[in-house]
C-alpha positions in Angstrom: 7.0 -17.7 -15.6 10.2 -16.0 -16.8 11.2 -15.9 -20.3 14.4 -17.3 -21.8 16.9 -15.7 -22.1 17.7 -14.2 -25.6 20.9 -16.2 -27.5 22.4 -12.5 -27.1 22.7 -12.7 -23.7 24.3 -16.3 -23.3 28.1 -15.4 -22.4 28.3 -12.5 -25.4 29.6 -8.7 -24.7 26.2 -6.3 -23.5 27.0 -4.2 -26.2 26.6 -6.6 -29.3 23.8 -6.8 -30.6 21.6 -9.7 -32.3 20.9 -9.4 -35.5 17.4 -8.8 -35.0 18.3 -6.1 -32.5 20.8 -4.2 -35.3 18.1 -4.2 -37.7 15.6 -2.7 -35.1 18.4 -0.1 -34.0 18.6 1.1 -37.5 15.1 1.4 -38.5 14.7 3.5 -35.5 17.6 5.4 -36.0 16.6 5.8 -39.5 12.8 7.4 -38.2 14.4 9.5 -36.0 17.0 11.1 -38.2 14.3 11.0 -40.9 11.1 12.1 -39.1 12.1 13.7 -35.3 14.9 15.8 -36.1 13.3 17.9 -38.3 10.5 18.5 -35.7 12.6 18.8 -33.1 13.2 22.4 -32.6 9.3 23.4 -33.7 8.1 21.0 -30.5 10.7 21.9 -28.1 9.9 26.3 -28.9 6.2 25.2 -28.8 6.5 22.3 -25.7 4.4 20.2 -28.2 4.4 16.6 -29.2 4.0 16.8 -33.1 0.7 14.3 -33.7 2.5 13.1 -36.9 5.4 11.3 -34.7 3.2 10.0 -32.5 1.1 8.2 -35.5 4.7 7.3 -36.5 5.5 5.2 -33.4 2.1 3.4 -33.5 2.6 2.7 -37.2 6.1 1.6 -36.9 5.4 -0.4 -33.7 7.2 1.4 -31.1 4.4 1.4 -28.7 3.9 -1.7 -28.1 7.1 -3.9 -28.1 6.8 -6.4 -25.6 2.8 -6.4 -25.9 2.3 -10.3 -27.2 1.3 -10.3 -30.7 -2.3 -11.7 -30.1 -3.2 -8.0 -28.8 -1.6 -6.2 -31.7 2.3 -5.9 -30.1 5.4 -7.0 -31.4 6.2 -9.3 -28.9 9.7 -8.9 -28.8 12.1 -9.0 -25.7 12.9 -5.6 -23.1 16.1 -5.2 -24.2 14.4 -4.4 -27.6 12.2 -1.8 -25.8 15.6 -0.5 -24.3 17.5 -0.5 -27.6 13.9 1.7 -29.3 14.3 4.6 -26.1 18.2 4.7 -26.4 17.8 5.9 -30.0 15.0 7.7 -30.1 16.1 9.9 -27.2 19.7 10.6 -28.8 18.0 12.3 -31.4 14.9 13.8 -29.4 14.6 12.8 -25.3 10.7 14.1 -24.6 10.2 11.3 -27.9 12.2 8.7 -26.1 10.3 8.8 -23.0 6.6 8.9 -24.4 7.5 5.3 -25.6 9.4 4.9 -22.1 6.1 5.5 -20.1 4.1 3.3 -22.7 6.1 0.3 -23.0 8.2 -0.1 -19.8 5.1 1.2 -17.5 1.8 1.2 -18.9 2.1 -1.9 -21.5 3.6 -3.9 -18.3 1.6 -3.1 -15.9 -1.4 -4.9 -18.1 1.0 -7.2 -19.9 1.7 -8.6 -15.8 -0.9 -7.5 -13.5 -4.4 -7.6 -16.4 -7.1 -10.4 -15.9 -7.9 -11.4 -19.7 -10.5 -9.2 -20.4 -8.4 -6.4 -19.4 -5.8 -7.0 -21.8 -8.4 -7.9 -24.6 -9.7 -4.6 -24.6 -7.5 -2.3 -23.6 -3.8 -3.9 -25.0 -4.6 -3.5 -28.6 -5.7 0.1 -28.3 -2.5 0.3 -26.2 -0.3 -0.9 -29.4 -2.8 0.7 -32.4 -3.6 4.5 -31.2 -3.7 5.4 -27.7 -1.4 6.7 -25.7 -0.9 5.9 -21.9 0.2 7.2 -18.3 0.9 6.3 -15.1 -0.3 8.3 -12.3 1.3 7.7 -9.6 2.7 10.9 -7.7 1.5 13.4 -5.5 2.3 16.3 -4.3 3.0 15.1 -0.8 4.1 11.4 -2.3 5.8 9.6 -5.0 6.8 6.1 -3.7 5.9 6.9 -0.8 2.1 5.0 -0.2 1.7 5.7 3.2 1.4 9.4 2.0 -1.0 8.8 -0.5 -4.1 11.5 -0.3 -6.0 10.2 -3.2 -8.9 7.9 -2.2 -11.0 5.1 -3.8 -14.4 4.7 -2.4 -16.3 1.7 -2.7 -19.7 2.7 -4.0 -21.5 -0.7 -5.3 -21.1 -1.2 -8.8 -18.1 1.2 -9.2 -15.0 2.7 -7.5 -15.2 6.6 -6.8 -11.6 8.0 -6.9 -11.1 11.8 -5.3 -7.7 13.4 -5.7 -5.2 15.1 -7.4 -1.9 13.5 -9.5 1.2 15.6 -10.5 4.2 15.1 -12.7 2.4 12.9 -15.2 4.0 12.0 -17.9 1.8 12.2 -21.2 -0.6 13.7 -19.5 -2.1 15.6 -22.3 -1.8 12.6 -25.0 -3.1 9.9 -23.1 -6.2 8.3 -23.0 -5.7 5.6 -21.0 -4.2 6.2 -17.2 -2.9 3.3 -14.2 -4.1 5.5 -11.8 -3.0 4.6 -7.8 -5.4 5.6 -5.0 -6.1 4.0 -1.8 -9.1 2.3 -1.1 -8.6 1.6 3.0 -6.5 4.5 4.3 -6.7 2.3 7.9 -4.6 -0.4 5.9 -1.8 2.0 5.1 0.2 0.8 2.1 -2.0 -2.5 2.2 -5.0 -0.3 0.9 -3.7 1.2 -2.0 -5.1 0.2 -5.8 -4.2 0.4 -9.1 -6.8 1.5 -11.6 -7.7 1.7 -15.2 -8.8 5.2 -16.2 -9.8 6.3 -18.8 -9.9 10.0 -20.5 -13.7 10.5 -21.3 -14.8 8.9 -17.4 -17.0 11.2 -15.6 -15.3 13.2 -13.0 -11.7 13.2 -14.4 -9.8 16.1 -16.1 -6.4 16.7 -17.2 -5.1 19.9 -14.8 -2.2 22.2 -15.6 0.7 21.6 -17.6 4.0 21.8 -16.7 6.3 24.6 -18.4 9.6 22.6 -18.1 13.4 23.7 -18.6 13.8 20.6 -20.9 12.1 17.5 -22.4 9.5 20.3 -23.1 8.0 18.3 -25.9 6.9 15.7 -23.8 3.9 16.6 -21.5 4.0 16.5 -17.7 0.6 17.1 -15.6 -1.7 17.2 -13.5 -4.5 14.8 -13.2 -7.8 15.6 -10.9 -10.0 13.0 -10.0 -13.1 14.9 -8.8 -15.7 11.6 -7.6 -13.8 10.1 -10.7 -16.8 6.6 -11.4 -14.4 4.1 -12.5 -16.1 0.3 -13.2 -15.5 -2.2 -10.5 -14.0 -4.6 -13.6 -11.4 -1.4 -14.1 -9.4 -2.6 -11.0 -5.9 -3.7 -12.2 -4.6 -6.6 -10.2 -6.4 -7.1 -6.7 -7.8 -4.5 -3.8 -4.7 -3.4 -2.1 -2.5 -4.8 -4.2 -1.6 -1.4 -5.8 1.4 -0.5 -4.1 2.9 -3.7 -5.7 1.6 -3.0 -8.9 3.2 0.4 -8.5 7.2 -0.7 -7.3 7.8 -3.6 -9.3 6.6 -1.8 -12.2 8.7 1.0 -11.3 11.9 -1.1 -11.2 11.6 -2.0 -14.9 10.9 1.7 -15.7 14.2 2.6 -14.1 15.8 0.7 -16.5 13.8 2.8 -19.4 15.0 5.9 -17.8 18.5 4.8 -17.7 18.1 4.6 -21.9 16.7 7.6 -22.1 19.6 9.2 -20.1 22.4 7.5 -22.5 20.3 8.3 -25.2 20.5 12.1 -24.4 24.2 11.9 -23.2 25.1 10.3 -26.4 23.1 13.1 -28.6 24.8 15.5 -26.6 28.3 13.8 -26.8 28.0 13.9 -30.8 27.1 17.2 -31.2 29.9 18.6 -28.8 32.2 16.3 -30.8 31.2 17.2 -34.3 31.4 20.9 -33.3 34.8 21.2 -31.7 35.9 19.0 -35.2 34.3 21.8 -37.1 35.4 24.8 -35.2 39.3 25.3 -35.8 41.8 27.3 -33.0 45.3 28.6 -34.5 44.8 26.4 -37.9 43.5 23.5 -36.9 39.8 21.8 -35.1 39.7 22.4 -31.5 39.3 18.3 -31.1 43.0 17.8 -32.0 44.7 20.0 -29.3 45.1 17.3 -25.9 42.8 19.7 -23.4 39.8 19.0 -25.5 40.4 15.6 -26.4 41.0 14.5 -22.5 37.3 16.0 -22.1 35.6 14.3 -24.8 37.2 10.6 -23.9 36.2 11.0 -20.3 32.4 12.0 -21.4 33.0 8.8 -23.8 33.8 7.1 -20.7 31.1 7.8 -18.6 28.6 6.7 -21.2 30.2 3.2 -22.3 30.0 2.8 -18.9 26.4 4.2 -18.2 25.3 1.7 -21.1 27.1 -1.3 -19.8 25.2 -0.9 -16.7 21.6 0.3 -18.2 22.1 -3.0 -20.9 23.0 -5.5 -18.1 19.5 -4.7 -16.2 18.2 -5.1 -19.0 19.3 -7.9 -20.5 19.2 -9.8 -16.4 15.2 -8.9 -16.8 14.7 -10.5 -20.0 16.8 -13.9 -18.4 14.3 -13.9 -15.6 17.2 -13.0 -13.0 16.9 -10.7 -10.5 17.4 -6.8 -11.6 16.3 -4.3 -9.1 19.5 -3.7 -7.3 21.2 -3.3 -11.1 18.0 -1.2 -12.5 18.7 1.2 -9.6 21.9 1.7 -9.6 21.7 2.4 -13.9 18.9 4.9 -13.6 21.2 6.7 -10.9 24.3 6.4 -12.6 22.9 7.1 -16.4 21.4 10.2 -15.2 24.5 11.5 -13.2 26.3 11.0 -16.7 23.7 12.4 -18.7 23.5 15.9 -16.8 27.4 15.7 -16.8 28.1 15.0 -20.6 25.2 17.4 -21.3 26.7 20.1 -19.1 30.0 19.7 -20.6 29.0 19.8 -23.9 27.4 23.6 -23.7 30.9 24.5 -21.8 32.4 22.9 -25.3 30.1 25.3 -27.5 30.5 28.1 -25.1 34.1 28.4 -23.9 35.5 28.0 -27.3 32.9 30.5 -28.7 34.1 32.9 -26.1 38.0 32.3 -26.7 36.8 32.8 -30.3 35.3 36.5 -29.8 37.9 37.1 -27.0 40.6 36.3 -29.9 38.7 38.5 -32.7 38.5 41.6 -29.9 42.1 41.7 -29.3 42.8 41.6 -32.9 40.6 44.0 -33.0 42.0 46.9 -30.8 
């Protein structure tokens, strides 16, 4: 049964905001001016989440924001999920997708596909104090099931899971993981599972971690399940209904990504545009003269119109109406702006540094 749609979304602009949803935005804009940004730089030099923000996004409820409110959550709507990565990210990206990965993956994959004891024991740790992933990709397959090399094997009274999982997200802070194997290879895609894993099983270790060009903060893994004994009860959803589990949870988490992206762009954006106002060119800021300005409003451009499309997936998902095609085509667009904005925005520090020195040297001689 869908939900209804929020009164925000009834024939008013994406961009305005309840007032519920302002109030949210600025507490979280508030934490992560307050709290992230001066751990910022430490975490990115030393590719480490700070344990002090992640007690911060328990305490403050950022972890669990759909999660009903019988299992500890806020129980609020996706776009408020959305609204939480957006401003965390603009301030600190790797931050913005920890709570990506937790709310948009791991908190929906039990929130949709958990039996009730499921969700009784594992959501509240999910919103209180423990962190979660989703292992899903290999090194021979991401979305791609009939790929998949790691195996479940029925033994009994328990699952054994043998394999190997790369690119996880959280790896090294999580202690709960949706972990995808396939249980009938003969099946194909049809044999593929989703399972509840968690850190201290027998037979399951967190592998090397990834030394990343950026987002260092957050951790990226690999996972090995070496005859991993996972509890027949641990299955999430059905036998070989994993590769279900896996896409439609993924096409909500596209929509996550696409915050994080406009997030980023728009951190990015504000710091190119508070620089060139700063730094001053024949008696005046750089942002006055018309070749810079035509720069910044296009990079405006490209994010009002990365967030139009990112905010009307996700306000269509909290309506109940059909999203994937729009999720898609936000996560592809929002990143294609982020990596443009960002780009342009070290050509902003850098070119105008250089005309700077250049200017100083002929002086100079």
């Amino acid at each position: 049964m869908s939900k209804a749609a929020p009164e925000s979304f009834s024939g008013g602009p994406l961009t305005v905001y309840s007032e519920d949803e302002n109030m949210f935005r600025a507490s979280v804009r508030e934490f992560a001016e307050g709290e992230i940004l001066q751990r910022r730089e430490a975490m990115d030099e030393h590719a480490k989440m700070d344990p002090v923000i992640i007690k911060h996004l328990f305490d403050l409820g950022l972890m669990s924001i759909e999660t009903p409110e019988e299992y500890g959550g806020a129980g609020a709507s996706f776009f408020t999920a959305i609204i939480g990565v957006e401003e965390l990210s603009r301030v600190d990206p790797s931050v913005g997708v920890l709570m990506d990965v937790q709310n948009t993956l791991v908190n929906n994959a039990f929130i949709r596909w958990g039996n009730a004891e499921q969700k009784k024991k594992y959501l509240p740790r999910l919103a209180s104090d423990t962190v979660g992933a989703y292992a899903l990709s290999e090194a021979g397959s991401g979305s791609d099931a009939f790929a998949m090399a790691t195996r479940a094997v029925d033994r009994g009274d328990h699952f054994e899971l043998s394999g190997q999982k790369l690119w996880i997200t959280n790896g090294i802070e999580a202690g709960i993981f949706v972990v995808f194997a396939n249980a009938d290879p003969s099946a194909g895609y049809r044999g593929i599972t989703a399972f509840i894993v968690e850190k201290d099983f027998e037979g399951f270790s967190v592998g090397k971690k990834e030394n990343k060009l950026g987002i260092r903060a957050s951790s990226t893994t690999e996972i090995i399940l070496d005859a991993c004994r996972v509890p027949k009860e641990n299955v999430l959803g059905e036998v070989g209904r994993g590769y279900k589990v896996s896409i439609e949870t993924l096409n909500e988490g596209r929509i996550g990504i696409g915050a994080q992206m406009i997030g980023l762009a728009r951190g990015a954006f504000e710091a190119a545009l508070s620089y060139t106002g700063e730094r001053a060119q024949f008696g005046k800021p750089i942002n006055q003269f018309q070749g810079v300005q035509f720069q910044l409003a296009e990079l405006a451009t490209e994010i009002e119109a990365a967030r139009l499309m990112v905010y009307n997936a996700a306000r269509l998902k909290d309506a109940g109406l059909p999203f994937v095609k729009e999720a898609a085509m936000a996560k592809l667009y929002s990143s294609r702006a982020a990596e443009h904005v960002s780009s342009k925005a070290i050509e902003l520090y850098s070119t105008t540094g250089s005309r700077r020195r250049s200017s100083r040297k002929g002086r100079e001689s």
